[in-house]
N, C-alpha and C positions, 0 to 999 in steps of 0.2 A: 328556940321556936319549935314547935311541933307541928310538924305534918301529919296532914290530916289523910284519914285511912283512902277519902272519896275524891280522886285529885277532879278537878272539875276546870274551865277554859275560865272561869270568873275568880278562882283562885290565882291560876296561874297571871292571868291580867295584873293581878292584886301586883304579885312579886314584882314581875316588869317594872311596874308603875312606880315601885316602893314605897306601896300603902301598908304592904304588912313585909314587915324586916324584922333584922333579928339580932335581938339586943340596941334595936333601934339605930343598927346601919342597915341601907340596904343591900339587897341580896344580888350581888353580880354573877350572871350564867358563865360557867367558868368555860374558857376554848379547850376545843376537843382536841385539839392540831397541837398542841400543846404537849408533847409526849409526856410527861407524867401524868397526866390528867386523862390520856387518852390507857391506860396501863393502870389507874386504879377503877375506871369505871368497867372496863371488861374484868378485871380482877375481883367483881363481885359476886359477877356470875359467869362463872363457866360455858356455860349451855348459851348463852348468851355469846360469847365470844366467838364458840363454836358454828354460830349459826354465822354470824359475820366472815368469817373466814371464809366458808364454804360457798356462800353466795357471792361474796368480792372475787377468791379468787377462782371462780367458776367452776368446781366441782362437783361431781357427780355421785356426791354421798348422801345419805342421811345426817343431819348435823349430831340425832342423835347416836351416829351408827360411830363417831370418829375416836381416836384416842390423840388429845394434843399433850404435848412432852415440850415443857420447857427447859432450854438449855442452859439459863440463866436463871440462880433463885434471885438475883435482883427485881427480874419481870412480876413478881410476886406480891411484893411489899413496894411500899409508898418509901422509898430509900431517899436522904438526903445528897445522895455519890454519885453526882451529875454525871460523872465523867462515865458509869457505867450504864444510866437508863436512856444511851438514845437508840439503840437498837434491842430488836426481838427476834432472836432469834430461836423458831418453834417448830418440831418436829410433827408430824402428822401421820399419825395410821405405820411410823418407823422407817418409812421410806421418801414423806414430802418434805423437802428440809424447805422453811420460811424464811426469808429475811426479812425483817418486815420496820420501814423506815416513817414515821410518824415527826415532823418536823420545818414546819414551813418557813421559819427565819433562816436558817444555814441549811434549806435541801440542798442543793449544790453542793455543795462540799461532802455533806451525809453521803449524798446517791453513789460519789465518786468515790469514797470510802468504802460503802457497801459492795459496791462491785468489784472491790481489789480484793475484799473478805473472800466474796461468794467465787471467787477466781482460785482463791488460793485452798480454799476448802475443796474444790473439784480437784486442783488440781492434789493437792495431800493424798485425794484420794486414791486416784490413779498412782501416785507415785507410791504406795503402801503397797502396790502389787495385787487393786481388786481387780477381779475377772470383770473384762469388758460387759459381758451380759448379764451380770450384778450391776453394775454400775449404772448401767442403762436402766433397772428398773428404778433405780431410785432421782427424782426430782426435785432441781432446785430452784426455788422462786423467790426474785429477790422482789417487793411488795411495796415503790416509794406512795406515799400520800402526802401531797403538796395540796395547799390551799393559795398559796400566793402564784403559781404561775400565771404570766403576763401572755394576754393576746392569744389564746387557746381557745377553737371551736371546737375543739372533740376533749372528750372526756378520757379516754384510756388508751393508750398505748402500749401495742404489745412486739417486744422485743428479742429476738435469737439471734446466738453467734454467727454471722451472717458474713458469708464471701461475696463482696457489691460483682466483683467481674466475673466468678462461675455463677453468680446467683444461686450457691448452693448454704443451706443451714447446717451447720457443722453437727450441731446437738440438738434435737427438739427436744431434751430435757432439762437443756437449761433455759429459765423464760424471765425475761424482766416486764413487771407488770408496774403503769406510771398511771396513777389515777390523779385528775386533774379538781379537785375537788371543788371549787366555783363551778365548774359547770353542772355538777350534780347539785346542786345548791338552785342554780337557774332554772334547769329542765324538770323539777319538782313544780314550778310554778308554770313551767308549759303547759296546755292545756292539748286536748286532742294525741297526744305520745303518748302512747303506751311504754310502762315502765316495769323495771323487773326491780326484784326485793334489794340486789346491790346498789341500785340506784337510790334507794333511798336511803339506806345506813352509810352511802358517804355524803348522801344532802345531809343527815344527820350533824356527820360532824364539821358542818359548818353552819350551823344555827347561830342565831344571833339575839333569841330570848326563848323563854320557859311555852310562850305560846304555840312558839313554828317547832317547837322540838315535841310535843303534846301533837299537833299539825298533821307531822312527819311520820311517826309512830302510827299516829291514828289511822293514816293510811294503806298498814301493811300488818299488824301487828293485833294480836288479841287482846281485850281490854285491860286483862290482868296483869298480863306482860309488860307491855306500854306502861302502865301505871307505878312497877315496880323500880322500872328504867328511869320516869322520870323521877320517883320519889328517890333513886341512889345519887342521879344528878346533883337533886336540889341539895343532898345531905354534902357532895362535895364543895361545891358553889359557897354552902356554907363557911367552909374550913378554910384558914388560908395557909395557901401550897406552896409560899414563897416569898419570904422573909426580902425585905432590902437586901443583905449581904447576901442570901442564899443565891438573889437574883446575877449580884455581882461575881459572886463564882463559878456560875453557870458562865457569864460572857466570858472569863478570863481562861476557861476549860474549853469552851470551843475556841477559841482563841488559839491555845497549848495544842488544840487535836489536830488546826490548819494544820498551824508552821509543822508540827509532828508527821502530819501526811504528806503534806509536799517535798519536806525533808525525804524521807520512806521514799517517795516517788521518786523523786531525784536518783537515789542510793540504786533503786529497782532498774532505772533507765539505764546508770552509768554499767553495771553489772553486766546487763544485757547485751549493749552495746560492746562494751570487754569481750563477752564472751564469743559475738559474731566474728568480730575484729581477730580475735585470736584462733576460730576457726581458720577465717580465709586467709591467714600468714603459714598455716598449718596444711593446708589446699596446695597453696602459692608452693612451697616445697616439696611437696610431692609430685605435684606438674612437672616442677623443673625438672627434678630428677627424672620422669616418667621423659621427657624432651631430651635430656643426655642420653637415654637409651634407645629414643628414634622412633618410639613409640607415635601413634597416628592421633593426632586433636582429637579427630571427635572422638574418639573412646577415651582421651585426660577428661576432655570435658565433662560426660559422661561420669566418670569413675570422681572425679574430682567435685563435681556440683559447681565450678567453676562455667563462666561462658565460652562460646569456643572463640569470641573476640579477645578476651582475659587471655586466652591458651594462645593465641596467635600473636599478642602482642609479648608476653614471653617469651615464645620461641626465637621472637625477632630481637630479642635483648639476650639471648644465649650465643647466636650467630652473630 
């Protein structure tokens, strides 16, 4: 099927409708929420992706001013190696690190994944020995876009390492950003709200035919542009991205990544937990000793990071 140079709202009705298909099936709009799907359509155009980014995740650039660096040559190519395309992980201007999660069947598990990455990459960092005030200029955003969250009246949610009882943010440079994507889907069709450019490229990708995505575009976007977006659409829509088995190994790979992560997780807890436990026996011994010497609580307490109830109840198990 050839598309046609002049996309027009009576074309696109056509597709919907499947009055004009191709090879005489018709043409299903493929889901954007869909990580691969969502990773070849920005991978067509650059500038294009650039602009998406900048607007979602509210920066103060020119989208033509930016330099994006991918960390992954998977992100690049339409790869059959499920296990490697459900994260994007993209560099910005050398110091914005992305994590950026596209995945609405297993968000949950994805999100809780990303966040062990985005945890352990700071912390790498810090343990490499970078100067605190290098470290601080650089930014990391971890990026989830869910379509399927249940019972959401806000759209975005923004997240920092956060102490509930000092009320204090550890790092404002690291940020989790949860964009709820039905409701940017909804509030497109609100009337009287005014809306900014990100709201509409995540209504974008939850469309649900060639029409409201022509709609959505047309709202924000120059004719030329809009036009060239939905004409890569329709070319993907075209193609099919996933084979029965291909589909099967996708399930049996997130499957492998669970039990993989919880396992991890498990392993991360027990570690920790060791490693606390074997401080305070290590505490515990130094007290006592510091108590055979007659030494005064509060300064074990003190020196020790033990309580001085712990130090008291000691001293009463020496005597």
């Amino acid at each position: 099927m050839k598309i046609p140079k002049e996309i027009t709202l009576d074309y696109l009705e056509k597709l919907d409708n499947g009055i004009i298909t191709n090879k005489g099936n018709k043409i299903e709009l493929c889901d954007f929420t869909n990580d691969k799907v969502f990773k070849i359509f920005f991978k067509s155009n650059e500038n294009i992706f650039k602009r998406f980014l900048v607007t979602v995740l509210h920066l103060h650039f020119d989208p033509k001013d930016i330099k994006i660096t991918f960390r992954d040559k998977e992100l690049l190519e339409a790869s059959n190696k499920h296990a490697n395309t459900l994260d994007y992980y993209i560099i910005i201007n050398d110091n914005i690190h992305v994590d950026l999660e596209v995945n609405s069947d297993y968000f949950g598990i994805y999100k809780n994944k990303s966040f062990i990455y985005q945890t352990r990459l700071i912390s790498s960092s810090l343990d490499a020995g970078v100067d605190y005030q290098d470290f601080s200029k650089q930014i990391f955003i971890q990026l989830n876009l869910n379509a399927k969250e249940k019972n959401k009246n806000i759209g975005e949610e923004v997240i920092y390492p956060h102490n509930v009882t000092q009320d204090i943010i550890y790092m404002n440079n690291v940020i989790i950003y949860l964009r709820y994507l039905d409701f940017y889907n909804k509030l497109f069709y609100t009337k009287d709200i005014k809306k900014e450019e990100s709201d509409y490229w995540l209504a974008l990708l939850t469309s649900k035919s060639f029409v409201e995505i022509y709609k959505i575009l047309d709202s924000f976007l120059e004719k030329d542009i809009r036009d060239e977006i939905i004409r890569d659409v329709i070319r993907i829509s075209m193609k099919s991205l996933f084979t029965e088995q291909e589909l099967k190994n996708l399930e049996k790979q997130v499957e492998m990544d669970k039990e993989k992560f919880y396992t991890n997780l498990g392993k991360e807890e027990g570690k920790a937990e060791g490693k606390i436990e074997g401080k305070e026996e290590k505490a515990v011994e130094i007290a006592k000793e510091m108590l055979s010497k007659n030494m005064a609580i509060d300064l074990i307490s003190e020196l020790t990071g033990l309580s001085k109830e712990k130090v008291e109840e000691l001293s009463k198990d020496i005597n």
